[in-house]
mmCIF file of the C-alpha atoms, coordinates in Angstrom:
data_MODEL
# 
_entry.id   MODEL 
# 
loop_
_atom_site.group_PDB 
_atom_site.id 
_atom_site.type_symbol 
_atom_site.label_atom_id 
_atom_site.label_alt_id 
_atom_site.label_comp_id 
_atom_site.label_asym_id 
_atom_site.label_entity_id 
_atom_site.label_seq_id 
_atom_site.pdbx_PDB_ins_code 
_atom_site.Cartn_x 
_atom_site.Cartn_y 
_atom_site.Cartn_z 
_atom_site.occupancy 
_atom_site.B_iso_or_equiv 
_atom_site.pdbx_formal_charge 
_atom_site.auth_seq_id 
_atom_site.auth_comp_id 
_atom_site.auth_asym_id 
_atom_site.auth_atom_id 
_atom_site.pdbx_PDB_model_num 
ATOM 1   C CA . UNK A 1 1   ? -144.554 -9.894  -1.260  1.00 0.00 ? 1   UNK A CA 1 
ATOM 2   C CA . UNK A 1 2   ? -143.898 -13.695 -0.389  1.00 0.00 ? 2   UNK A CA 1 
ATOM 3   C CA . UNK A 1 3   ? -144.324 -14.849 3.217   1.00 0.00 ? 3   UNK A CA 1 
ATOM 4   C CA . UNK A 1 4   ? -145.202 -17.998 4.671   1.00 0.00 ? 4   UNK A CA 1 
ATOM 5   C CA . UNK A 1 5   ? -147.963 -19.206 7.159   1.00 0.00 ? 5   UNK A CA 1 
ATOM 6   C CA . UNK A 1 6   ? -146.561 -21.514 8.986   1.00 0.00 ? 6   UNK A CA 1 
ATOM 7   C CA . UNK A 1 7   ? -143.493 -22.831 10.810  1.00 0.00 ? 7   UNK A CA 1 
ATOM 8   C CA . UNK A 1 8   ? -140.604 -24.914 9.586   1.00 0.00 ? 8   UNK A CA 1 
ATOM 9   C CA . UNK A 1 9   ? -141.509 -27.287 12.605  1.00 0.00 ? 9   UNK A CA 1 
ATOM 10  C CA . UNK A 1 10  ? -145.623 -27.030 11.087  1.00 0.00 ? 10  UNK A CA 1 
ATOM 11  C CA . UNK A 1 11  ? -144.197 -28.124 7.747   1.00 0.00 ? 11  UNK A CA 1 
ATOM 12  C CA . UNK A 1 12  ? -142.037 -31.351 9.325   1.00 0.00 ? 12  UNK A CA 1 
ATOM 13  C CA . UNK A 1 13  ? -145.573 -32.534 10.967  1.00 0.00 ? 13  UNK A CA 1 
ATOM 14  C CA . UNK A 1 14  ? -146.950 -32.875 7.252   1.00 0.00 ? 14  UNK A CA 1 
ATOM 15  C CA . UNK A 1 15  ? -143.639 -33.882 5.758   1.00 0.00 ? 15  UNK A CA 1 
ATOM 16  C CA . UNK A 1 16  ? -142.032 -36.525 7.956   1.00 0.00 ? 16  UNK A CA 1 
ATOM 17  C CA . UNK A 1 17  ? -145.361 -38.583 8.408   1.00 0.00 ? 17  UNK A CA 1 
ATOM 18  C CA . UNK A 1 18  ? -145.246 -38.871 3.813   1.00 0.00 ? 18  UNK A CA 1 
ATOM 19  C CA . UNK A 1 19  ? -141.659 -39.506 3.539   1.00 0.00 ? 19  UNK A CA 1 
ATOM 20  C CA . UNK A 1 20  ? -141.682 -42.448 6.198   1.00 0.00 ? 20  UNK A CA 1 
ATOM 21  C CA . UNK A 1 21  ? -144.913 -44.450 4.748   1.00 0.00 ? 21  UNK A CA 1 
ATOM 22  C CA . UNK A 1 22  ? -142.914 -43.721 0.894   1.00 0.00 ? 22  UNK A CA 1 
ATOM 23  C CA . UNK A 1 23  ? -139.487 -44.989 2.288   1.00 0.00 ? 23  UNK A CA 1 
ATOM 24  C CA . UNK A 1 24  ? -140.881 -47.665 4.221   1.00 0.00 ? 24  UNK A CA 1 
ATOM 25  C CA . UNK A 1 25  ? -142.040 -49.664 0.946   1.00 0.00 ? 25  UNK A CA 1 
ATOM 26  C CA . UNK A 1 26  ? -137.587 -49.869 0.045   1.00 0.00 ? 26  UNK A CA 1 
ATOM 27  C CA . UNK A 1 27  ? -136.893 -50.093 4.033   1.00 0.00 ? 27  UNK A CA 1 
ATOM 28  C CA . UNK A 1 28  ? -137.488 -52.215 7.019   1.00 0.00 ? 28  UNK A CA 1 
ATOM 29  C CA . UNK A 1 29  ? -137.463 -49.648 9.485   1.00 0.00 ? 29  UNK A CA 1 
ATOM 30  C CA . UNK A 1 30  ? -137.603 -45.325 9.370   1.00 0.00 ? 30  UNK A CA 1 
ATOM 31  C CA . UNK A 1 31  ? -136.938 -43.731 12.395  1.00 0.00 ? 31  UNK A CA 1 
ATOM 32  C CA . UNK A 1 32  ? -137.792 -39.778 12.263  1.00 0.00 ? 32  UNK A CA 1 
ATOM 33  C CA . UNK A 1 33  ? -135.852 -38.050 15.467  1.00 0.00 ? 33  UNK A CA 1 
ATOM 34  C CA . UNK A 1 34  ? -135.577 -34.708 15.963  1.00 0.00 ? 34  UNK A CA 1 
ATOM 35  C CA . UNK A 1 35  ? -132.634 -35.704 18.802  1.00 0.00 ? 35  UNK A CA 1 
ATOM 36  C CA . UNK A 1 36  ? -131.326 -33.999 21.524  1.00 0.00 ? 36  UNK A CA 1 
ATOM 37  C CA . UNK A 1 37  ? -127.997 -35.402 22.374  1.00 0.00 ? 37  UNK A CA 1 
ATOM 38  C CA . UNK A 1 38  ? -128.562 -36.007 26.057  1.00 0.00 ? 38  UNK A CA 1 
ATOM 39  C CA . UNK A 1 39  ? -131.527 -38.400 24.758  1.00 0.00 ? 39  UNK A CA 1 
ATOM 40  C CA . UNK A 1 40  ? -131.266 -39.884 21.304  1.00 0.00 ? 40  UNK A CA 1 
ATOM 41  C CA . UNK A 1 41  ? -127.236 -40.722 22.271  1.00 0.00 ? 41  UNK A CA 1 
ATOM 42  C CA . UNK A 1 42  ? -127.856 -41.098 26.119  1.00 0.00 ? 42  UNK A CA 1 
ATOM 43  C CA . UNK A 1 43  ? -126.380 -43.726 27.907  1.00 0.00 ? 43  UNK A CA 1 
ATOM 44  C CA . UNK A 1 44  ? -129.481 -45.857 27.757  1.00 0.00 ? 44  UNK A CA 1 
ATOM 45  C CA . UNK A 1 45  ? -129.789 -44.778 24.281  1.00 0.00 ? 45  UNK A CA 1 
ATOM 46  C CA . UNK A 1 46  ? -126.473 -46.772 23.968  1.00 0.00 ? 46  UNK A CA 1 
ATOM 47  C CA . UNK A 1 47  ? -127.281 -49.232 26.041  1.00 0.00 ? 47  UNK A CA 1 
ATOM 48  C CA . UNK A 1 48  ? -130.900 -50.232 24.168  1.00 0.00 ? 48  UNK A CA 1 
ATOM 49  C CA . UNK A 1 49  ? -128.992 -49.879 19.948  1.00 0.00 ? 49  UNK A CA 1 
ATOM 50  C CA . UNK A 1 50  ? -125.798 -50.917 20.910  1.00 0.00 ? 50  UNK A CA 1 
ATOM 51  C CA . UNK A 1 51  ? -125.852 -53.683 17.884  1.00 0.00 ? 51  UNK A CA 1 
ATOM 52  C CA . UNK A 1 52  ? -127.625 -51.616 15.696  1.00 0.00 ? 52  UNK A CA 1 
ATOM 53  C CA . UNK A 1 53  ? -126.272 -50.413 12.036  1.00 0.00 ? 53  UNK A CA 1 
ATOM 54  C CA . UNK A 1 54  ? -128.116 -48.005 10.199  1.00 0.00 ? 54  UNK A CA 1 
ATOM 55  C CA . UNK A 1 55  ? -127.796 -45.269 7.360   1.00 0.00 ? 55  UNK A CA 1 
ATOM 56  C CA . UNK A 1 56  ? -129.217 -41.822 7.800   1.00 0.00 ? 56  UNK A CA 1 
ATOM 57  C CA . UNK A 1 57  ? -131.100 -39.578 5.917   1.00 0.00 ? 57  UNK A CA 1 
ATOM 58  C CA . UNK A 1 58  ? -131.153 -36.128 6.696   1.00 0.00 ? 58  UNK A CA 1 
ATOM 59  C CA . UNK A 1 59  ? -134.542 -33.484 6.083   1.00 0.00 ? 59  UNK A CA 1 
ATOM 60  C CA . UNK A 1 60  ? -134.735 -30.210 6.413   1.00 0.00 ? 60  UNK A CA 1 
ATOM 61  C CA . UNK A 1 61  ? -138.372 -28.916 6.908   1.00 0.00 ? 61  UNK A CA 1 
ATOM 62  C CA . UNK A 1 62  ? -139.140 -25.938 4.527   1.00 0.00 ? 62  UNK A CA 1 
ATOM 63  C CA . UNK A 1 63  ? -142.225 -23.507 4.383   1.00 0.00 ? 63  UNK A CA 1 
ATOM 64  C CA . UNK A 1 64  ? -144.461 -23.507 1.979   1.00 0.00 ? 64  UNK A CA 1 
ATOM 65  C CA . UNK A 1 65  ? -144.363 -19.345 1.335   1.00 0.00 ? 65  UNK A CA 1 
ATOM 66  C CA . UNK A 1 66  ? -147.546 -17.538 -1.161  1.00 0.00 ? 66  UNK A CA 1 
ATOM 67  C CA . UNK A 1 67  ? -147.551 -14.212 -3.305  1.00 0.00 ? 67  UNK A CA 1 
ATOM 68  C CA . UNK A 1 68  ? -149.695 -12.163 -1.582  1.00 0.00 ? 68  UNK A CA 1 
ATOM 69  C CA . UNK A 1 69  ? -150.941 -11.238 -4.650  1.00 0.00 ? 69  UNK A CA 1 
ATOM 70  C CA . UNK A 1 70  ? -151.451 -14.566 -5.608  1.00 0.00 ? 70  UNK A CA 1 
ATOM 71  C CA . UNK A 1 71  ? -152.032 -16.985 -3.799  1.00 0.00 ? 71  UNK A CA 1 
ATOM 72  C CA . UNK A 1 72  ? -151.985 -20.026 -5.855  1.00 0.00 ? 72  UNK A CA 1 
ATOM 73  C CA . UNK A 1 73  ? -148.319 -19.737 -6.204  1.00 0.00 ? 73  UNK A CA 1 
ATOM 74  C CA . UNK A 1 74  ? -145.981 -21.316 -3.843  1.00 0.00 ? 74  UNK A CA 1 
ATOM 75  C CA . UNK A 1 75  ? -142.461 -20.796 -3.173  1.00 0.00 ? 75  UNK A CA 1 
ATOM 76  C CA . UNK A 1 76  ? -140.360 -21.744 -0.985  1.00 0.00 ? 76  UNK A CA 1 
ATOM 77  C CA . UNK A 1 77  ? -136.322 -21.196 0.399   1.00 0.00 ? 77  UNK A CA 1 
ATOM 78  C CA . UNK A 1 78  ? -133.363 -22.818 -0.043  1.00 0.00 ? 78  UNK A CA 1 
ATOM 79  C CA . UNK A 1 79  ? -130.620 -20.951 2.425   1.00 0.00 ? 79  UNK A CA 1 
ATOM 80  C CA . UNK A 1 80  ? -126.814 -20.886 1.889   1.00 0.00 ? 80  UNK A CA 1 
ATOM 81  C CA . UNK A 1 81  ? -126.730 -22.490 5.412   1.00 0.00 ? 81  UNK A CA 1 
ATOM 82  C CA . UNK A 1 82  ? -128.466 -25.909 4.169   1.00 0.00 ? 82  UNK A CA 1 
ATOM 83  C CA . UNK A 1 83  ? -125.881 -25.719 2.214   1.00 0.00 ? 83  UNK A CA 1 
ATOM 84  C CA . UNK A 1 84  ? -122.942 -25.654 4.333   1.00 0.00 ? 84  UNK A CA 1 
ATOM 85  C CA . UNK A 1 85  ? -124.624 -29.116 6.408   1.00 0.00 ? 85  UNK A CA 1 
ATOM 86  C CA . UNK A 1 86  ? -124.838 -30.614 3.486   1.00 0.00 ? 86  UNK A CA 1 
ATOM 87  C CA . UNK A 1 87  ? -121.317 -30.131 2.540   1.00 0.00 ? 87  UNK A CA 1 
ATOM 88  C CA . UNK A 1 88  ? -120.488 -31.456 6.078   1.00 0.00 ? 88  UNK A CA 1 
ATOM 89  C CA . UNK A 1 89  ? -122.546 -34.257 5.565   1.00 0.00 ? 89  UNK A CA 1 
ATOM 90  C CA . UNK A 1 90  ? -121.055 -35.398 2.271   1.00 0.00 ? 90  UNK A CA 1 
ATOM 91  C CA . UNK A 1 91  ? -117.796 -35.530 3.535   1.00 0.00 ? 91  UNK A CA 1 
ATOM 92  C CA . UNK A 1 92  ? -119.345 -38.495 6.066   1.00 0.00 ? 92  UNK A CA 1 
ATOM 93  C CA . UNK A 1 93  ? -121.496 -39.938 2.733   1.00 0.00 ? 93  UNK A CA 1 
ATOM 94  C CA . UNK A 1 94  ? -124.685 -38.391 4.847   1.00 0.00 ? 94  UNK A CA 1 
ATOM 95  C CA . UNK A 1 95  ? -127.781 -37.598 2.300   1.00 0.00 ? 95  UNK A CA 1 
ATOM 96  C CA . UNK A 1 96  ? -129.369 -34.428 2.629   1.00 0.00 ? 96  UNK A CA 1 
ATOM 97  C CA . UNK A 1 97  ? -132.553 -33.074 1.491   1.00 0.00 ? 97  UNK A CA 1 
ATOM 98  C CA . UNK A 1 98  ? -135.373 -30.030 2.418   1.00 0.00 ? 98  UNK A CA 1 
ATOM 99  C CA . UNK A 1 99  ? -138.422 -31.146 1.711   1.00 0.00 ? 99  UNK A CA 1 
ATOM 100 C CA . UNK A 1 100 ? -141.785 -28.101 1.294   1.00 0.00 ? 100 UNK A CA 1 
ATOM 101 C CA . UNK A 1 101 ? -145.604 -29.219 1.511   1.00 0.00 ? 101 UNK A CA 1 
ATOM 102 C CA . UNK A 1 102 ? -147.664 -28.222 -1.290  1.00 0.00 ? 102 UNK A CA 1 
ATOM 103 C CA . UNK A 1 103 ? -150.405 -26.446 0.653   1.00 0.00 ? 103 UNK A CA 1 
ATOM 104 C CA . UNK A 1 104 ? -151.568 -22.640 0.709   1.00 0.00 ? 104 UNK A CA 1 
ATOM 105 C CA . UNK A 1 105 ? -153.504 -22.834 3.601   1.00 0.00 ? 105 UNK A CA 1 
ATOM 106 C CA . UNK A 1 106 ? -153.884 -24.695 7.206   1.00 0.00 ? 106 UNK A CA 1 
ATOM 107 C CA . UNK A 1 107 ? -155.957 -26.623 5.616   1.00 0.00 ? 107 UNK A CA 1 
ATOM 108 C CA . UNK A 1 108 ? -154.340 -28.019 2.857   1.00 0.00 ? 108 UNK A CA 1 
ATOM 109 C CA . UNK A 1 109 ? -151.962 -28.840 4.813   1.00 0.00 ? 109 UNK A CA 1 
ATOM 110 C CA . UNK A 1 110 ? -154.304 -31.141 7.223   1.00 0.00 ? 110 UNK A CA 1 
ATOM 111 C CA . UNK A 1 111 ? -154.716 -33.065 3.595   1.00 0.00 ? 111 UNK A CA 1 
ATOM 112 C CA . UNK A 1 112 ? -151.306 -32.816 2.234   1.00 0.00 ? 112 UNK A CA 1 
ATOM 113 C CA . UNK A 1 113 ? -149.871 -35.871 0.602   1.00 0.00 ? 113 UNK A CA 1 
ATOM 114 C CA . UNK A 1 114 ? -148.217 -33.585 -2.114  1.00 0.00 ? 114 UNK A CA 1 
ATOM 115 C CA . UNK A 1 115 ? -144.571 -32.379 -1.098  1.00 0.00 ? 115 UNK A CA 1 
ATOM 116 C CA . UNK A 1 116 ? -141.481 -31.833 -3.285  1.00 0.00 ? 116 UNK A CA 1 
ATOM 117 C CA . UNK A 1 117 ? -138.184 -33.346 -1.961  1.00 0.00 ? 117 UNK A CA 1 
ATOM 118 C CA . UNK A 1 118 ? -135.155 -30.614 -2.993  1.00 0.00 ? 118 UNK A CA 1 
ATOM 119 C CA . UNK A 1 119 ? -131.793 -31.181 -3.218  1.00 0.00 ? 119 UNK A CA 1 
ATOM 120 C CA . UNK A 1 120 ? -129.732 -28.773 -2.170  1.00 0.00 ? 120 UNK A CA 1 
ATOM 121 C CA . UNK A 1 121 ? -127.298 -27.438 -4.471  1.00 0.00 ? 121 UNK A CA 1 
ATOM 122 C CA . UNK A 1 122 ? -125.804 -24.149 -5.818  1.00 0.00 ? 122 UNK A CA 1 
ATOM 123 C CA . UNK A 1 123 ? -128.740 -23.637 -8.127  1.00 0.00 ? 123 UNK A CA 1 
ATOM 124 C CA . UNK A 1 124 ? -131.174 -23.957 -5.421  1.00 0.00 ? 124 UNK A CA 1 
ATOM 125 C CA . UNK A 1 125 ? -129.762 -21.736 -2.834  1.00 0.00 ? 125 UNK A CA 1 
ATOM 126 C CA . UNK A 1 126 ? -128.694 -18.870 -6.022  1.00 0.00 ? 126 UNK A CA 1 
ATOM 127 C CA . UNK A 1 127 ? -132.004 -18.130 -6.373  1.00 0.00 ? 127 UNK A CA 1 
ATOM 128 C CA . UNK A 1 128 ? -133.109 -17.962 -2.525  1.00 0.00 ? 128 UNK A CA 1 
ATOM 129 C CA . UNK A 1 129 ? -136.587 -17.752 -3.389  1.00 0.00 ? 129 UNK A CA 1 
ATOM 130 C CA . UNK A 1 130 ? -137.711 -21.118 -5.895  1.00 0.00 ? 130 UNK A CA 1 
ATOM 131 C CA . UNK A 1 131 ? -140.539 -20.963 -7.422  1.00 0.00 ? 131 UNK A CA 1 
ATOM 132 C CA . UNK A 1 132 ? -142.719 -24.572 -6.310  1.00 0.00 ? 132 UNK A CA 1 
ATOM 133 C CA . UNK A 1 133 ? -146.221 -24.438 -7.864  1.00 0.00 ? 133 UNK A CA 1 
ATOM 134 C CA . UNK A 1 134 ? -147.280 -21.894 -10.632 1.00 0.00 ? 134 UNK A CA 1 
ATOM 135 C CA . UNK A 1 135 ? -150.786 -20.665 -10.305 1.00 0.00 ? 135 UNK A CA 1 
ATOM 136 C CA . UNK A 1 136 ? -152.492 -23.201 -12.562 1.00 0.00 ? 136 UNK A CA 1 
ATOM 137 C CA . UNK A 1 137 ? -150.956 -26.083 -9.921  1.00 0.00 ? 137 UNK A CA 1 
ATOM 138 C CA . UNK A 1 138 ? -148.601 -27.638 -12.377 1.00 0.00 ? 138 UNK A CA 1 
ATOM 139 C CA . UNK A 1 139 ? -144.882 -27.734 -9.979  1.00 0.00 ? 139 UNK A CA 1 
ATOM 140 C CA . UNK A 1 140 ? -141.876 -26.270 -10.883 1.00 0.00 ? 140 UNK A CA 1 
ATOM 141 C CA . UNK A 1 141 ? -139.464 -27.234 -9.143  1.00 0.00 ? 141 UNK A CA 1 
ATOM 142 C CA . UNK A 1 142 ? -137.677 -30.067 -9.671  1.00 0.00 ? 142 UNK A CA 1 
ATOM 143 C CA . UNK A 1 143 ? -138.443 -32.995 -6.904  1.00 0.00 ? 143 UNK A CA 1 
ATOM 144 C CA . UNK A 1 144 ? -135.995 -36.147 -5.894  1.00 0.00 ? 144 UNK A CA 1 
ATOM 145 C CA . UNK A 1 145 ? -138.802 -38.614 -6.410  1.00 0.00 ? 145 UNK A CA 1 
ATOM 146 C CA . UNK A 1 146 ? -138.811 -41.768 -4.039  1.00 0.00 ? 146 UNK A CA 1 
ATOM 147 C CA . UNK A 1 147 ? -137.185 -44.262 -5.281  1.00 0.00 ? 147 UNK A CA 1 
ATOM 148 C CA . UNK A 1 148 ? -134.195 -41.538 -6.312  1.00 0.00 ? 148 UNK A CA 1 
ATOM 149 C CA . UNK A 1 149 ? -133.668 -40.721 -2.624  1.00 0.00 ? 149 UNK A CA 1 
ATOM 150 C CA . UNK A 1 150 ? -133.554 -44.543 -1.141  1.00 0.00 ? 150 UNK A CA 1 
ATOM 151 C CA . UNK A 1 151 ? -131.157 -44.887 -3.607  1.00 0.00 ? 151 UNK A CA 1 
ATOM 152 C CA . UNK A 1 152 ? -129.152 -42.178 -2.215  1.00 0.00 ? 152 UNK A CA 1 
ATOM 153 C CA . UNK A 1 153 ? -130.043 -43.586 1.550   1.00 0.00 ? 153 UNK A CA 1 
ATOM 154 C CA . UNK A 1 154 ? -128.476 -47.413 0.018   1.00 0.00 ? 154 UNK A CA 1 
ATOM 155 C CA . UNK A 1 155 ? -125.445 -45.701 -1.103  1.00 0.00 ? 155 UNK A CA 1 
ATOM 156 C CA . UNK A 1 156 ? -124.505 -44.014 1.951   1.00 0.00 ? 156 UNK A CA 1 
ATOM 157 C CA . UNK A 1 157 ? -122.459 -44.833 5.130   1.00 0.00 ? 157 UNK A CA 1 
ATOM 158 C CA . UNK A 1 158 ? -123.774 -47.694 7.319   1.00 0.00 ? 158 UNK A CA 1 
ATOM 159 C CA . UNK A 1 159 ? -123.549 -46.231 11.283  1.00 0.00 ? 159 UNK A CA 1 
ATOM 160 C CA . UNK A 1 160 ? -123.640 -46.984 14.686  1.00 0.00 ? 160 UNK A CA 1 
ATOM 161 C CA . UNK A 1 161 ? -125.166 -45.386 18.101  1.00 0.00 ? 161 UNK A CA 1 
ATOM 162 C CA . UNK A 1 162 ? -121.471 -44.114 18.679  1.00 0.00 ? 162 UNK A CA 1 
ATOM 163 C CA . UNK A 1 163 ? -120.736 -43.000 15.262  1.00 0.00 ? 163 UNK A CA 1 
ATOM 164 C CA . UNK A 1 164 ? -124.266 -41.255 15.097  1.00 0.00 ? 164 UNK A CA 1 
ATOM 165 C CA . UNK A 1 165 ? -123.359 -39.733 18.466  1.00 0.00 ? 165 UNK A CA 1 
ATOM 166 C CA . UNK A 1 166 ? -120.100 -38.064 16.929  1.00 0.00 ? 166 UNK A CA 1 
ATOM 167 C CA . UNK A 1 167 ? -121.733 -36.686 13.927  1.00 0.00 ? 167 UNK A CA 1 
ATOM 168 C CA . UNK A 1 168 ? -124.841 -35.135 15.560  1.00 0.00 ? 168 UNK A CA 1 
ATOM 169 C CA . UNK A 1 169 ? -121.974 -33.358 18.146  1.00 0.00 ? 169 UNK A CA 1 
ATOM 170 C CA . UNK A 1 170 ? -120.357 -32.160 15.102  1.00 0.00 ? 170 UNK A CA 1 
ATOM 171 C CA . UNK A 1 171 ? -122.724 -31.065 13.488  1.00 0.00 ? 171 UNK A CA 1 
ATOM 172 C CA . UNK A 1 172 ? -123.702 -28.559 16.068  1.00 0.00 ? 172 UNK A CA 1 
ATOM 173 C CA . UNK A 1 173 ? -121.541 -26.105 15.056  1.00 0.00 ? 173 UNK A CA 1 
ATOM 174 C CA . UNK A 1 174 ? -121.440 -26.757 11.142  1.00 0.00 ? 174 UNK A CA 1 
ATOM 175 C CA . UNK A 1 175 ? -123.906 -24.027 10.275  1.00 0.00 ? 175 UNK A CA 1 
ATOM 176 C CA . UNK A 1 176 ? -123.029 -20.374 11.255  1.00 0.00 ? 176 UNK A CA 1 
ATOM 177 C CA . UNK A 1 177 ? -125.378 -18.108 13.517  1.00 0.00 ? 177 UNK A CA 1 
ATOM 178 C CA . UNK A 1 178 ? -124.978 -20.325 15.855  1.00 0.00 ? 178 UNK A CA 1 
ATOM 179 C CA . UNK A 1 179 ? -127.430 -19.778 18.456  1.00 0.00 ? 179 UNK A CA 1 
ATOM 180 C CA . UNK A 1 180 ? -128.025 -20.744 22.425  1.00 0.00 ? 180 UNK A CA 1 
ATOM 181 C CA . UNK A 1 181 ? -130.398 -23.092 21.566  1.00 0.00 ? 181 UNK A CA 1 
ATOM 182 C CA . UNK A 1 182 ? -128.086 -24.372 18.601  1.00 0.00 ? 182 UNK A CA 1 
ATOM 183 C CA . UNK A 1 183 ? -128.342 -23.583 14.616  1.00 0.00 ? 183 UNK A CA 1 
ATOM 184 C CA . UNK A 1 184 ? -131.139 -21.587 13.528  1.00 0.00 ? 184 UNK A CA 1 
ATOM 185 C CA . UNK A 1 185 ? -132.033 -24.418 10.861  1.00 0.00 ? 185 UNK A CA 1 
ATOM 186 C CA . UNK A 1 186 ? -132.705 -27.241 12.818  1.00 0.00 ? 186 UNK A CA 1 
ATOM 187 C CA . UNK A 1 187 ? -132.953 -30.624 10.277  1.00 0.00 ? 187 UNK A CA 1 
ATOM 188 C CA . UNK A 1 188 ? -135.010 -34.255 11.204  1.00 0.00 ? 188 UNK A CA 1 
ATOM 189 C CA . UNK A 1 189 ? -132.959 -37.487 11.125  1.00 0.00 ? 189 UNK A CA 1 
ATOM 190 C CA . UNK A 1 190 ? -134.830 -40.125 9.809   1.00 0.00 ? 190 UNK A CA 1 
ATOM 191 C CA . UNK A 1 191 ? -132.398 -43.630 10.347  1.00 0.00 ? 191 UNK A CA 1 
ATOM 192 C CA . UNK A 1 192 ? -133.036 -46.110 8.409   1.00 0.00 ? 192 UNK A CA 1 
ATOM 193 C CA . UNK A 1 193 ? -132.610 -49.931 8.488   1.00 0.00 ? 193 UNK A CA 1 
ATOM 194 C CA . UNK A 1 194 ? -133.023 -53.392 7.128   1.00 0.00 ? 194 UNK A CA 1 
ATOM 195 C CA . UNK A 1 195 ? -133.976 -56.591 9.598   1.00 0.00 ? 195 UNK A CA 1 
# 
């Protein structure tokens, strides 16, 4: 049996921290938000990056899951609903990418600098469960490095406050099981800019 430890939000504390300091050495500026739209887009929101142009990339936090009967493998899922966003988002030249730690335990995880950035495709949703790490530690998986996803962030679509505004509201209701609180699979923004 395969189960995970932690929390998709857990995983985005070790995650988003990496992928910022990595990005930051091909950007000026990265932004993580995890935005609620009566804050991030607010009127003062609007007010403060009226001027402002950025691109966005798009992360969706995934667990790290182990074998229970052996725990030096890790796995983690890809789910047809990642997907779907990203489908959405490539029709507004949006990147978008799930990212796992590579930790077992809690603490691991309070060392991690080791993560695997997943693209999202057919392949990795067919299988549900993909395989990250084998026992002996050497990955699996194959991981967007770096320099592969700011090239993806320089080739996408250069927006605004407003612009950002209308595809977060979209987006709300791109992914089924749509819940109270919104999608179950809730994804960080990270915008990024130049001076």
């Amino acid at each position: 049996m395969v189960t995970s430890y932690i929390s998709e939000r857990s995983a985005a504390l070790s995650l988003v921290p990496q992928l910022k300091l990595k990005l930051e050495n091909h950007f000026d500026y990265v932004a993580p938000l995890f935005p609620w739209l009566n804050r991030e887009t607010s009127n003062i929101s609007k007010q403060i990056h009226i001027n402002d142009r950025f691109k966005i990339l798009v992360l969706f936090p995934r667990r790290p899951k182990i074998d229970h009967d052996d725990v030096k493998k890790i796995f983690t899922t890809i789910n047809k609903e990642l997907l779907t966003f990203k489908e959405f988002a490539k029709e507004h030249n949006v990147p978008v990418i799930a990212g796992c730690p590579i930790a077992r335990n809690f603490w691991e995880l309070s060392k991690c600098t080791k993560h695997v950035w997943i693209e999202i495709t057919n392949g990795t949703i067919s299988n549900y469960l993909n395989p990250v790490i084998k026992a002996s530690g050497e990955k699996v998986i194959t991981s967007l490095s770096i320099s592969q996803i700011a090239a993806l962030i320089k080739e996408s679509t250069l927006f605004n406050i407003e612009s950002f505004s209308v595809f977060l509201n979209e987006s709300k209701y791109i992914m089924p099981n749509f819940y109270i609180f919104g999608p179950r699979y809730k994804p960080i923004y990270l915008l990024i800019k130049n001076r």
